[in-house]
C-alpha positions as a printed NumPy array, in Angstrom:
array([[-14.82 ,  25.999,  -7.611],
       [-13.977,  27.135,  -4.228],
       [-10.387,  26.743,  -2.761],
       [ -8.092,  29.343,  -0.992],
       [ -4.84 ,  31.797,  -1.669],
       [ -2.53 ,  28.229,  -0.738],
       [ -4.884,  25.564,  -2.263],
       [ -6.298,  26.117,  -6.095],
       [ -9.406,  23.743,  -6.859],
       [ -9.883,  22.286, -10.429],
       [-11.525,  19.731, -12.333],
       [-10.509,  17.462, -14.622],
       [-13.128,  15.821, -16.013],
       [-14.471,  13.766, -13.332],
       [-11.183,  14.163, -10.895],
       [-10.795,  16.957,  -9.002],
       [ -7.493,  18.515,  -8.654],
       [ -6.196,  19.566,  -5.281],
       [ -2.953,  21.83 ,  -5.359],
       [ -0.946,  22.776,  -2.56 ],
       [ -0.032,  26.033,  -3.838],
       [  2.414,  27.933,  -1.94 ],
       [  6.056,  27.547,  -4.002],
       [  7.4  ,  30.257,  -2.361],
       [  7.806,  28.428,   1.126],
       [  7.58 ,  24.993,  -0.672],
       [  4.236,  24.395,   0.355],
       [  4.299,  24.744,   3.956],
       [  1.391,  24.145,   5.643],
       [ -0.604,  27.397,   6.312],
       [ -4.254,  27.544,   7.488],
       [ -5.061,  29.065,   4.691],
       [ -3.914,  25.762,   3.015],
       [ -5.781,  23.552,   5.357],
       [ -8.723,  25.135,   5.669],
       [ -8.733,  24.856,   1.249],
       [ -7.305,  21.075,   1.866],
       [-10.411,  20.315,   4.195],
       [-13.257,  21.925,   1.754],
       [-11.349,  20.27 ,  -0.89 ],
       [-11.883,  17.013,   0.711],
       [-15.498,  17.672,   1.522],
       [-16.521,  18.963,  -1.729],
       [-15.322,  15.66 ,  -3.099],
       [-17.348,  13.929,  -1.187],
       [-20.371,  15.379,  -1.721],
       [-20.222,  15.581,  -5.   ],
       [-21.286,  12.474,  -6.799],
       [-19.974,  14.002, -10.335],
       [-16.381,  13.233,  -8.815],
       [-14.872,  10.003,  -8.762],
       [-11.713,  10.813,  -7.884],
       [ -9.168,  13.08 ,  -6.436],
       [ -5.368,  14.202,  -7.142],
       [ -3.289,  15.89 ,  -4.537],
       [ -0.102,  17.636,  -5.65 ],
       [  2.052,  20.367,  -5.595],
       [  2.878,  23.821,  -6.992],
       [  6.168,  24.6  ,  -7.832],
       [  8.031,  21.411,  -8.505],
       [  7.306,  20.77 ,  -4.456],
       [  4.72 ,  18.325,  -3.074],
       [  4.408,  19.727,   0.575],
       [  7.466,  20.508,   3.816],
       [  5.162,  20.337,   6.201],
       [  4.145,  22.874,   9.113],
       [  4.626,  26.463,   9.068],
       [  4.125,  27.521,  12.28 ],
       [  4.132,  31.283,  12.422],
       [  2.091,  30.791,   9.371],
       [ -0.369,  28.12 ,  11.29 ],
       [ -0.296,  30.724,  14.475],
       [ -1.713,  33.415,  11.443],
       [  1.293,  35.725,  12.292],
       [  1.611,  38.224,   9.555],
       [ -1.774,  37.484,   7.784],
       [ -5.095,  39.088,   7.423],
       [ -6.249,  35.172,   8.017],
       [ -9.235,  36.213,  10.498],
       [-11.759,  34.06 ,   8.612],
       [ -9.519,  31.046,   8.727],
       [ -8.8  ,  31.478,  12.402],
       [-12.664,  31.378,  13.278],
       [-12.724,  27.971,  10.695],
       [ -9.805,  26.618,  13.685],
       [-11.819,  27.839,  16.409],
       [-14.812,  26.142,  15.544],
       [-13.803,  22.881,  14.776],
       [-10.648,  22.39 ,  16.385],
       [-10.561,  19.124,  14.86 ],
       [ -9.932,  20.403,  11.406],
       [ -6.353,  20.626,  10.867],
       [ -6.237,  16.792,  11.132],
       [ -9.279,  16.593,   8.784],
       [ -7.438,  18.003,   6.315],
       [ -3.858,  16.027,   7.327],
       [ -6.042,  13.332,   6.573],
       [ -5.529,  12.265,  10.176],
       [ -9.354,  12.381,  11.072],
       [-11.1  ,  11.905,   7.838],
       [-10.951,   9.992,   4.656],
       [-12.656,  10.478,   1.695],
       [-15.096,   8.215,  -0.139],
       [-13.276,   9.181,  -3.372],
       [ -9.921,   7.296,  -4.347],
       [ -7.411,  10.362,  -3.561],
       [ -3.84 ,   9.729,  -5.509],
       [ -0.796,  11.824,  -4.707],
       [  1.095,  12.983,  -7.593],
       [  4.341,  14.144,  -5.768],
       [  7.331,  15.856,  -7.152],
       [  9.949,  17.321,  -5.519],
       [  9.998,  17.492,  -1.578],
       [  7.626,  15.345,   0.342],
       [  8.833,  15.871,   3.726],
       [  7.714,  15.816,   7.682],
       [  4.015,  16.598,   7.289],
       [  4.267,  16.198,   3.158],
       [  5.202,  12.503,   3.912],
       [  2.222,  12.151,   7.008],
       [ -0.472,  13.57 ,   4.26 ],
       [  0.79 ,  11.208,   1.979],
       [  0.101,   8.262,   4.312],
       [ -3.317,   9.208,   4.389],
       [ -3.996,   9.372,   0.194],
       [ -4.631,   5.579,  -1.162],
       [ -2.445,   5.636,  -5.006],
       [  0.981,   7.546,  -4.97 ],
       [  3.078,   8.345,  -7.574],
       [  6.439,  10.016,  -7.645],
       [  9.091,  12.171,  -9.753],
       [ 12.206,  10.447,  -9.822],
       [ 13.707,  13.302,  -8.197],
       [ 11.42 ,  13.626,  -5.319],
       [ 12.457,  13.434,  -1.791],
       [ 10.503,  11.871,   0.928],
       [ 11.205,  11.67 ,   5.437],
       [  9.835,  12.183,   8.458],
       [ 12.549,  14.4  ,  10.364],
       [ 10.532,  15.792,  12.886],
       [ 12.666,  13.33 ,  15.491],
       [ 15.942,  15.218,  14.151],
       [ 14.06 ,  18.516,  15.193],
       [ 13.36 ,  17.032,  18.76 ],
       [  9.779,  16.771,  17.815],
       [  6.746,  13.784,  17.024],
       [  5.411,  12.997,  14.148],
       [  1.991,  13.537,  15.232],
       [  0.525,  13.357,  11.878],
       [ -0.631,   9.682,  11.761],
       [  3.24 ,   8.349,  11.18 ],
       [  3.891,   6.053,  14.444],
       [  0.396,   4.488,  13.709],
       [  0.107,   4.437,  10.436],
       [  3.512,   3.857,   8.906],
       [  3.835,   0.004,  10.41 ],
       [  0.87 ,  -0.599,   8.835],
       [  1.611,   0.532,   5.285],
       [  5.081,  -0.722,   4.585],
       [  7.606,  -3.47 ,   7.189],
       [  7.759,  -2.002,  10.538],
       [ 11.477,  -2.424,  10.222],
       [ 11.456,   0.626,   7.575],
       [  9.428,   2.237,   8.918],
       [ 11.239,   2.539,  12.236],
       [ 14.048,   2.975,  10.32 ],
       [ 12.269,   6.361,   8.514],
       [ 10.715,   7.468,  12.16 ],
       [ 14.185,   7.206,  14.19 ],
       [ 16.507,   8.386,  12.099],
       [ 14.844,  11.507,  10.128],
       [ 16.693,  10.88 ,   7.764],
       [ 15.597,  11.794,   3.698],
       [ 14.662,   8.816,   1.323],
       [ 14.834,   9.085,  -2.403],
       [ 11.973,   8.315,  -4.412],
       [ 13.636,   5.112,  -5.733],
       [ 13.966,   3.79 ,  -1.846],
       [ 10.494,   5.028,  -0.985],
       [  9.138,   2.909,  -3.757],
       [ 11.263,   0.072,  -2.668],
       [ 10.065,   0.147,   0.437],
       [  6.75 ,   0.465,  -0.581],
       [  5.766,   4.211,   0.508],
       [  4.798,   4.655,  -3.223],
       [  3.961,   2.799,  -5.674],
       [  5.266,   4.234,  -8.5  ],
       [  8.125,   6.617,  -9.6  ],
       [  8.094,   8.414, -13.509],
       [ 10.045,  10.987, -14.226],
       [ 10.576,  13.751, -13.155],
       [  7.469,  16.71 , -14.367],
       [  5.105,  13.582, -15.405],
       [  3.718,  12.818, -11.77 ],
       [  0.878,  14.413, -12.59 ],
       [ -0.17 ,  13.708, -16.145],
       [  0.69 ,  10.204, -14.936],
       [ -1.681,  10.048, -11.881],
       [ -5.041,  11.705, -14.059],
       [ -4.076,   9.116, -16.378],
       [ -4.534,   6.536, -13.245],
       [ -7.199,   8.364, -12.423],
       [ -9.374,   8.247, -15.702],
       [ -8.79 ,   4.336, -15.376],
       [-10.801,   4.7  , -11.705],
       [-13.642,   7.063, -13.32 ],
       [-14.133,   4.799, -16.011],
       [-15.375,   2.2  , -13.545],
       [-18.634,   1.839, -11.332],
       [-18.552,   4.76 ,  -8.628],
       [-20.383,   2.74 ,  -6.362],
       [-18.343,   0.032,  -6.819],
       [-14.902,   1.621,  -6.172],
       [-16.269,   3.851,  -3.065],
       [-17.098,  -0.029,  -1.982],
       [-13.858,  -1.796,  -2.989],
       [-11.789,   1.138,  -1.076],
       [-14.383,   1.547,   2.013],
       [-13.91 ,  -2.272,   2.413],
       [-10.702,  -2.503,   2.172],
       [ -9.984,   0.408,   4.97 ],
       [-12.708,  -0.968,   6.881],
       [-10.967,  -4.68 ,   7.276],
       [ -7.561,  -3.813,   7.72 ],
       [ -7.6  ,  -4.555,  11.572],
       [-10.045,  -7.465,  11.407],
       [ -9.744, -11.345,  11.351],
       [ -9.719, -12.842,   8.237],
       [-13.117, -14.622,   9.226],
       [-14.502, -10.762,  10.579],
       [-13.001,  -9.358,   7.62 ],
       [-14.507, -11.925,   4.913],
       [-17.981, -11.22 ,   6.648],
       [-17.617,  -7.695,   6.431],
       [-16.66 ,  -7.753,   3.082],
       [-19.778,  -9.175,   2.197],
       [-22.223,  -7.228,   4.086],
       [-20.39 ,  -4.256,   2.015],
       [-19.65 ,  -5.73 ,  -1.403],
       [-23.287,  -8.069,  -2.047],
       [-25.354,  -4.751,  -2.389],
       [-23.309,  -3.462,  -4.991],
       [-24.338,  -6.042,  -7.292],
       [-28.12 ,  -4.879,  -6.783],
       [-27.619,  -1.393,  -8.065],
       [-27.886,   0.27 , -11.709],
       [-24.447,   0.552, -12.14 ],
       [-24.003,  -3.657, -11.634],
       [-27.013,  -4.015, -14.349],
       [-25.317,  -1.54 , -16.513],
       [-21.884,  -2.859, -16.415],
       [-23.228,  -5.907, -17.376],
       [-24.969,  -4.508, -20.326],
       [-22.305,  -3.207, -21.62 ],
       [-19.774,  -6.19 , -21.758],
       [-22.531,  -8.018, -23.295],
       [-23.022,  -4.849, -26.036],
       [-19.208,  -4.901, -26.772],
       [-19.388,  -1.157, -25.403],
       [-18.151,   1.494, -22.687],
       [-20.444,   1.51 , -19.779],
       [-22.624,   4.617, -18.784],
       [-22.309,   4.826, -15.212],
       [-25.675,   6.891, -13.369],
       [-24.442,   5.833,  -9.536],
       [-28.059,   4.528,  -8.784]])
């Protein structure tokens, strides 16, 4: 199933489960982690029995960002991870999220502390969900640092740039109530159910036509900058071929039949 000693791999069904799993430093990011977050990603991809993916946390903690001496493999017998750096020096971001995104809807189920780097992963997942209790920030500006992760870019795009100023300058923590109010994520349950709650979302996604959602989300990603008239056009180009394919005929089929549809991604 693959993963490393910070990031288990599971399925569930047709989701696979991505778990940040280091409690004992609340899920600091280690290279073991990202090199296990970056197969993760591409073994969703590839395979086509996955139509979806949950991120989350071990430990009652979604992710507090870097560790450094752990990133710098101080104290580790990490040699095989180092080489994955030093070969594609790129993939730290990959699995940030920074430099890739997956075909496959990715939903974060997040409890406890989403902080720093947990909050600039979670920019980069597309459904989040949230234990009441969970905490949320960017306080790298508190630390004298940047928020290289994505945040200055991404952030104004995703919720009103005066929030998300207001979350970049001050470093200062949100609660899961104002993160949702602000529209960081998009829903909050209590606390322990984030994620039951997101497979549950997730089964909704894998019950529809693959092609079609790797479309829907690919389109809208793929538009965000554009004109409405470049957008609209785009939209097209991607969308119309969908309704070619297997899955359109089946789908069809089956709301005519008064039945589930079988879904063959052909």
């Amino acid at each position: 199933m693959g993963g490393t000693e910070h990031l288990t791999v599971q399925r569930e069904g047709a989701t696979l489960v991505l778990t940040l799993n280091r409690p004992e430093a609340k899920n600091a990011l280690s290279l073991p982690m990202l090199v296990g977050l970056y197969d993760g990603w591409l073994a969703a991809d590839e395979d086509d029995t996955v139509r979806s993916v949950v991120l989350t946390g071990a430990g009652g903690c979604f992710c507090t960002g870097m560790d450094l001496k752990a990133l710098a493999g101080k104290g580790m017998e990490a040699g095989q991870y180092r080489d994955r750096m030093t070969a594609d020096p790129d993939l730290h971001w990959k699995a940030m999220l920074r430099h890739h995104r997956p075909r496959k809807p990715v939903i974060a189920a997040v409890e406890g502390h989403c902080v720093a780097g947990g909050t600039e992963i979670l920019q980069g997942t597309d459904i989040r969900i949230a234990g009441a209790s969970a905490t949320f920030g960017l306080f790298e500006v508190k630390r004298g640092l940047f928020p290289i992760g994505g945040s200055t870019v991404r952030l104004p795009r995703q919720i009103a740039r005066t929030h998300a100023l207001e979350m970049l300058l001050t470093g200062r923590p949100y609660s899961a109530e104002e993160a949702a109010g602000i529209g960081l994520i998009g829903r909050v349950v209590p606390d322990g159910t984030a994620l039951e709650q997101s497979l549950a979302v997730a089964e909704q996604i894998n019950a529809c036509g693959p092609l079609a959602v790797e479309a829907v989300k690919a389109s809208v990603y793929e538009t965000a900058d554009m004109t409405e008239t470049d957008g609209l056009a785009a939209e097209l180009k991607r969308g119309w071929p969908v309704f070619a394919t297997d899955d359109a005929k089946e789908g069809a089929r089956a709301f005519a039949e008064k039945r589930p549809p079988v879904y063959r991604r052909a």
